[in-house]
C-alpha positions, -999 to 999 in steps of 0.1 A, spaced: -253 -435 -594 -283 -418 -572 -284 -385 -572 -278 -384 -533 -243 -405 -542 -236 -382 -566 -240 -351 -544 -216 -366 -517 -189 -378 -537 -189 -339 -556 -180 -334 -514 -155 -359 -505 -129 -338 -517 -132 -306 -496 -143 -326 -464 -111 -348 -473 -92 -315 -466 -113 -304 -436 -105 -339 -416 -66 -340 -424 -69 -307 -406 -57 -285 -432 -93 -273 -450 -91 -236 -462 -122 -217 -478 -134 -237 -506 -150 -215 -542 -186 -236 -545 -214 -230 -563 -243 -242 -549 -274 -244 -579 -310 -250 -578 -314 -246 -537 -346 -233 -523 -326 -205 -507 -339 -194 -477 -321 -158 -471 -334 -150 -436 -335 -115 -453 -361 -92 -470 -356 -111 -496 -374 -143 -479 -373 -176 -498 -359 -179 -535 -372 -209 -555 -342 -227 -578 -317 -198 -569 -279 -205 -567 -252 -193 -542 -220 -185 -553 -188 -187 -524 -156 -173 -527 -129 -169 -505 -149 -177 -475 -179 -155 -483 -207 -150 -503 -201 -137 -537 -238 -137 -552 -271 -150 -551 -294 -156 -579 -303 -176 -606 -279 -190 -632 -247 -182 -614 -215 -186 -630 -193 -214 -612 -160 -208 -633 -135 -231 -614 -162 -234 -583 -169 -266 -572 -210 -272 -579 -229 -289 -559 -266 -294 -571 -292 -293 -541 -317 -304 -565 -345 -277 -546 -333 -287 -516 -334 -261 -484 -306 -242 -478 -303 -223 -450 -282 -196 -428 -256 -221 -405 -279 -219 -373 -276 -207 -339 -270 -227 -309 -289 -207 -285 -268 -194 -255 -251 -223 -240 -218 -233 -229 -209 -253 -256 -168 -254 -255 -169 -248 -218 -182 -279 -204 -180 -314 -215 -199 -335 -189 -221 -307 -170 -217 -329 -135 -183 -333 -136 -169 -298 -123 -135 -300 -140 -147 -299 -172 -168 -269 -166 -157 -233 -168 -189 -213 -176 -193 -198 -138 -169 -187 -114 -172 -189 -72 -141 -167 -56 -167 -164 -22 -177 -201 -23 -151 -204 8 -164 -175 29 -202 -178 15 -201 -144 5 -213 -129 -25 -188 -117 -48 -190 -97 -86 -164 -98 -110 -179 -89 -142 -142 -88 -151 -150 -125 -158 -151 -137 -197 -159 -170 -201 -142 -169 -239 -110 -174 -223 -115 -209 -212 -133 -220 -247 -122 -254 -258 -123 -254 -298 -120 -288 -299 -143 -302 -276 -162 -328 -285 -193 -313 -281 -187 -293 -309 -193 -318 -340 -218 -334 -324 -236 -297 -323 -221 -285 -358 -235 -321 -377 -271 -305 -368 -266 -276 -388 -257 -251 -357 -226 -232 -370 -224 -207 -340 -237 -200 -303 -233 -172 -278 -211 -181 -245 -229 -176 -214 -215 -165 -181 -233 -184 -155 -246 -176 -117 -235 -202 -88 -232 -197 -51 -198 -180 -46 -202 -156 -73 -231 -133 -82 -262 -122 -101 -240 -106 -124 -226 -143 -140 -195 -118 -161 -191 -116 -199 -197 -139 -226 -195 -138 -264 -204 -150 -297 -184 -183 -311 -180 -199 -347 -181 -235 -343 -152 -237 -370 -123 -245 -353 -118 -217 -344 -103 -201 -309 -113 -165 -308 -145 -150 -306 -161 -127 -328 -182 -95 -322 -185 -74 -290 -188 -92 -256 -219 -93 -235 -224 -93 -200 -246 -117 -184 -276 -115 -149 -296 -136 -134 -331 -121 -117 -355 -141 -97 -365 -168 -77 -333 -190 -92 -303 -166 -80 -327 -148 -52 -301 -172 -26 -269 -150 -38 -290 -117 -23 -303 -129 10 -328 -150 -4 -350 -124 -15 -353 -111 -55 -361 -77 -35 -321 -71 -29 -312 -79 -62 -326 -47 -73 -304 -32 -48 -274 -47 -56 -276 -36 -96 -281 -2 -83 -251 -6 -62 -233 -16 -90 -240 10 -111 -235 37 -85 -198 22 -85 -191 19 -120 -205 55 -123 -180 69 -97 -202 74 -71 -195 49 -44 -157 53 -29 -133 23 -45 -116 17 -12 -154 16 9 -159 -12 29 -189 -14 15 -180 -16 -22 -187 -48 -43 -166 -43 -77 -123 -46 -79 -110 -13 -100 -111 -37 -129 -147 -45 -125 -156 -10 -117 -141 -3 -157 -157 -35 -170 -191 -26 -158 -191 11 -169 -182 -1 -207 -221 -17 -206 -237 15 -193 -247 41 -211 -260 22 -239 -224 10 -246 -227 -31 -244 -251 -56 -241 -263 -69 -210 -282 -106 -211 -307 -108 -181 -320 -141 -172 -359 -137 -159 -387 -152 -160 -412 -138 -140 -438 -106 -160 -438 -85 -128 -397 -89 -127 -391 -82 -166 -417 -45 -157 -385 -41 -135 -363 -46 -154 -377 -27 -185 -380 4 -155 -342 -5 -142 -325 0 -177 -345 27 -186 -336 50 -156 -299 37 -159 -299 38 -198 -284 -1 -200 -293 -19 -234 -308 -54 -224 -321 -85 -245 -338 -110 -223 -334 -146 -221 -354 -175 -205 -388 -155 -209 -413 -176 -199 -438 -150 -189 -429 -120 -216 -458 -129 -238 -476 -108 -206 -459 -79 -213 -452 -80 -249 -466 -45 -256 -439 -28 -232 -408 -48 -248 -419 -40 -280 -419 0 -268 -387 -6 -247 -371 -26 -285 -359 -56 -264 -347 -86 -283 -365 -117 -263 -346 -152 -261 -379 -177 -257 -378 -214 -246 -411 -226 -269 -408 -257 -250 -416 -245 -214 -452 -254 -218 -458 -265 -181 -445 -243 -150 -410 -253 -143 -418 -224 -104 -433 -206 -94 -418 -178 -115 -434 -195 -147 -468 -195 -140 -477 -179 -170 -460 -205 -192 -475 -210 -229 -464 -226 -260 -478 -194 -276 -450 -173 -261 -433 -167 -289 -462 -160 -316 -481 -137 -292 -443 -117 -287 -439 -112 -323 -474 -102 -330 -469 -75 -307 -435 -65 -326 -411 -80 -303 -379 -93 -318 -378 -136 -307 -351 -156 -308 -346 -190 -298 -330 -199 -264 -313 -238 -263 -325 -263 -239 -289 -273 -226 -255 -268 -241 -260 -310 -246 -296 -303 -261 -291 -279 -288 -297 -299 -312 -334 -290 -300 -336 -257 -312 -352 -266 -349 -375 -284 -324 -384 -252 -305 -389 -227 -332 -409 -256 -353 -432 -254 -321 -432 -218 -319 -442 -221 -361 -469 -245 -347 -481 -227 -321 -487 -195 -343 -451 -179 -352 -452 -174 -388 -425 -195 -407 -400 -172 -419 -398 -157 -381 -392 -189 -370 -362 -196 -390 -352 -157 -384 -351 -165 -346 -322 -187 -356 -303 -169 -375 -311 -130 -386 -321 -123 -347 -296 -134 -326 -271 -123 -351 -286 -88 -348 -290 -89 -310 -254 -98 -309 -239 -74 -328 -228 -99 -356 -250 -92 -384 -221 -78 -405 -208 -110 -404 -230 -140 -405 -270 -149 -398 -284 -143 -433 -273 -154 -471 -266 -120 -487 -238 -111 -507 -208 -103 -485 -215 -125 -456 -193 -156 -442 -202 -186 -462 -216 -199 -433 -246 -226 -449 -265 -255 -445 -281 -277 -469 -312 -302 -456 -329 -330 -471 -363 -314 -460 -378 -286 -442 -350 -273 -415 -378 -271 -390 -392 -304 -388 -371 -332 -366 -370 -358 -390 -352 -335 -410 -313 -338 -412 -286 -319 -426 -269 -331 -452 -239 -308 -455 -228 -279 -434 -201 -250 -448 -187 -228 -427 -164 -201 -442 -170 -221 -473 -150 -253 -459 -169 -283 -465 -173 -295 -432 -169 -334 -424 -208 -347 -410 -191 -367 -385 -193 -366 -345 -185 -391 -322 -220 -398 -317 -220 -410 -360 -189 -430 -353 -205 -448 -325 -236 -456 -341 -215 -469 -373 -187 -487 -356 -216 -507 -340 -246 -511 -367 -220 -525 -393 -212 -555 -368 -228 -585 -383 -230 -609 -353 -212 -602 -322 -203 -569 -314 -169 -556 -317 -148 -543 -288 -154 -512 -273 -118 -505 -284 -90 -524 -310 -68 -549 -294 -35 -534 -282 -53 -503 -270 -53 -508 -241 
C-alpha cells in the first residue's frame, strides 16, 4: 500500500463519523509535518501537532500520541485552516438570483430614499448548510468574515457582519463588525456625489452621540440604530470601510481620527500610496493582489505590488476574496502578493494570523499554538501555489469529509466508461 493510501485509510474512520452527521472532536496526532505556525515561531521542520478535545494540545517534536489517532504527513505542509476573505458565503447561493441572497437589505428601495439601519446583522440569515460551504471548506478555507453589503434602498453604512467557522456550525464567533462603503461605487446612495457621504457619517455620528434630536425630521437612524452605532464609536467595535481611492482613505484616516472610530480597510486598491499614514494610523488593510488593471476610475493607482510595498511600510495586509464563489482564489492572491515582493511567511499570515487579529478572534483560531481550535490543513505541496491541493482539512479536530458537490460531479461523470449516466437515477424523478 502507497503511502498516500495509507494516510487516507488512517482517515476514513473520523470522516466516516463527520458524513453520518454525528463527528465530535477527534484526539490526532499529526507527526513529521512541516508545521507552519503563522506565529513567532515561523516554520518548524518534522514537528508534530498533538489535538485534544477540539484544540491544540502541543507542538513539537516527538509527541506522545497515547490513544490519538496518528496521521503521518511525511514533511508535508500543514497549515492554520485559512480565511475566506470577507464574502457572503452562507448568505447567497446563486448571486443573481435575489432569493437566495441576504447579505444587503433595501427598506427605501420603494420610495428611493436612502435609509440606515446599522441595526442590520447579516449572521442571522446564515445558511450553515449551504452548499457553498464544502465546496469552500475542500480548499482549505475553514472560516470567513460576513459582510453587510450596500444596494440602492439602503445605505453606505451596509449594517453588521461577523466572523463564521465553516464547521457546521450556526452561530458566529467573536465580536461583530459594522460594515461602509466610500466612493465612486455607493456615491448614487448620497446624491451621486462621494462629497455627501462625508456628511452623512458625520450625521451619523452626531446622532449616535446624542446630539441630533431622535424625533427630527431630519434624523437618519431608528432608536435601535442610534444604540447600535454608538457601540462602534469610541474605539468600541470595528468598522469595515470599503475604499479604494488614496485621496478617500486620507479621509478616512482624518474621519476616525477626529471621531475616535477603529477602522480596517478593505478593497484597497490605492493604499500602497499612502502606506506610511496607515502604518501611523495602525490600520489592518484587506488587499485584492489581483487588481492589477483599473477596474475606475477610483483604481488608477492599481499595482500587483500593493501588498509588498504596504507591509514594507509596517502596515498589517490581509487578503480580501475575489467573490464569495471565488474564494478558493485567495492562495492565488497572496502567492501573487509573495511574487510580487511580500515575503512568504506574511503571505500565509494575511490568511490566517491577520484577519484573525483584525477580527478579534485570535484567542481562538488563526495560528497553531497550544490552546487554539484545532482548526488545520494538511497539503500535498506549498499552500500557496494553485496546483497545490489539500489533502485533509480538521476543524475542531473533526476530520472533515473532502467532498463537495463539485467532487461528486466530477466523479459521478469521469467514472462513466462509455455513455454518460443520467443526470439523475431512474425513479427520481
Amino acid at each position: 500500500m502507497s503511502r498516500r493510501s495509507m494516510f487516507r485509510a488512517a482517515l476514513a474512520s473520523a470522516c466516516l463519523l463527520a458524513l453520518s452527521g454525528h463527528a465530535f472532536a477527534q484526539d490526532v496526532l499529526i507527526r513529521n509535518a512541516k508545521v507552519h505556525t503563522a506565529t513567532s515561531r515561523g516554520t518548524l521542520e518534522n514537528a508534530d501537532v498533538l489535538v485534544r478535545g477540539g484544540r491544540i494540545s502541543a507542538v513539537g517534536q516527538g509527541l506522545q500520541a497515547g490513544n490519538a489517532t496518528v496521521v503521518d504527513a511525511n514533511g508535508r505542509a500543514l497549515t492554520p485552516a485559512l480565511f475566506g476573505g470577507i464574502t457572503d458565503i452562507g448568505l447567497e447561493e446563486v448571486s443573481g438570483e435575489s432569493t437566495t441572497v441576504d447579505s444587503t437589505q433595501a427598506l427605501g428601495a420603494e420610495s428611493h430614499e436612502m435609509v440606515v439601519r446599522p441595526e442590520f446583522d447579516v449572521t442571522l440569515a446564515f445558511n450553515p448548510a449551504s452548499v457553498l460551504i464544502p465546496v469552500t471548506r475542500v480548499e482549505g478555507i475553514g472560516w470567513t468574515m460576513l459582510a453587510a453589503g450596500t444596494t440602492s434602498g439602503g445605505s453606505i453604512v451596509g449594517g453588521q457582519g461577523g466572523v463564521v467557522r465553516l464547521d457546521g456550525s450556526l452561530d458566529p464567533v467573536g465580536p461583530r463588525a459594522l460594515f461602509v462603503s466610500i466612493g465612486s461605487g455607493s456615491a448614487s446612495l448620497t446624491g451621486n456625489t462621494r462629497a455627501a457621504q462625508w456628511m452623512v457619517l458625520d450625521q451619523l455620528v452626531s446622532e449616535a452621540r446624542g446630539r441630533m434630536s431622535a424625533d427630527s425630521k431630519f434624523a437618519l437612524l431608528t432608536p435601535i440604530g442610534r444604540t447600535t452605532l454608538a457601540k462602534f464609536l469610541d474605539g468600541r467595535g470595528l468598522m469595515v470601510v470599503n475604499v479604494n481611492r488614496a485621496a478617500d482613505i486620507v479621509q478616512l484616516l482624518r474621519w476616525s481620527k477626529r471621531n475616535n472610530v477603529r477602522i480596517a480597510i478593505s478593497g484597497a486598491v490605492e493604499a500602497w500610496k499612502v502606506a506610511d499614514q496607515l502604518a501611523a494610523a495602525k490600520v489592518p488593510v484587506f488587499v485584492d493582489t489581483l487588481a492589477d488593471l483599473p477596474g475606475d476610475f477610483d483604481q488608477i493607482g492599481a499595482s500587483l505590488e500593493n501588498a509588498a510595498r504596504l507591509h514594507a511600510a509596517g502596515v498589517q495586509v490581509a487578503i480580501q476574496s475575489a467573490g464569495s464563489h471565488h474564494s478558493r482564489k485567495v492562495r492565488q492572491m497572496a502567492g501573487v502578493a509573495v511574487a510580487n515582493g511580500l515575503p512568504w511567511e506574511d503571505g500565509l499570515a494575511a490568511l490566517t494570523r491577520v484577519p484573525a487579529e483584525a477580527f478579534g478572534v485570535a484567542n481562538d483560531f488563526g495560528t497553531i499554538a497550544p490552546g487554539k481550535r484545532a482548526d488545520l490543513v494538511l497539503w500535498n505541496g506549498d499552500p500557496l501555489e494553485v496546483s497545490t491541493v489539500a489533502e485533509q482539512v480538521w476543524l475542531g479536530g473533526n476530520a472533515i469529509p473532502m467532498r463537495s458537490r463539485q467532487t461528486e460531479l466530477r466523479d459521478r461523470y469521469l467514472r462513466a466508461p462509455g455513455v454518460l449516466p443520467r443526470a439523475y437515477p431512474a425513479g427520481s424523478e
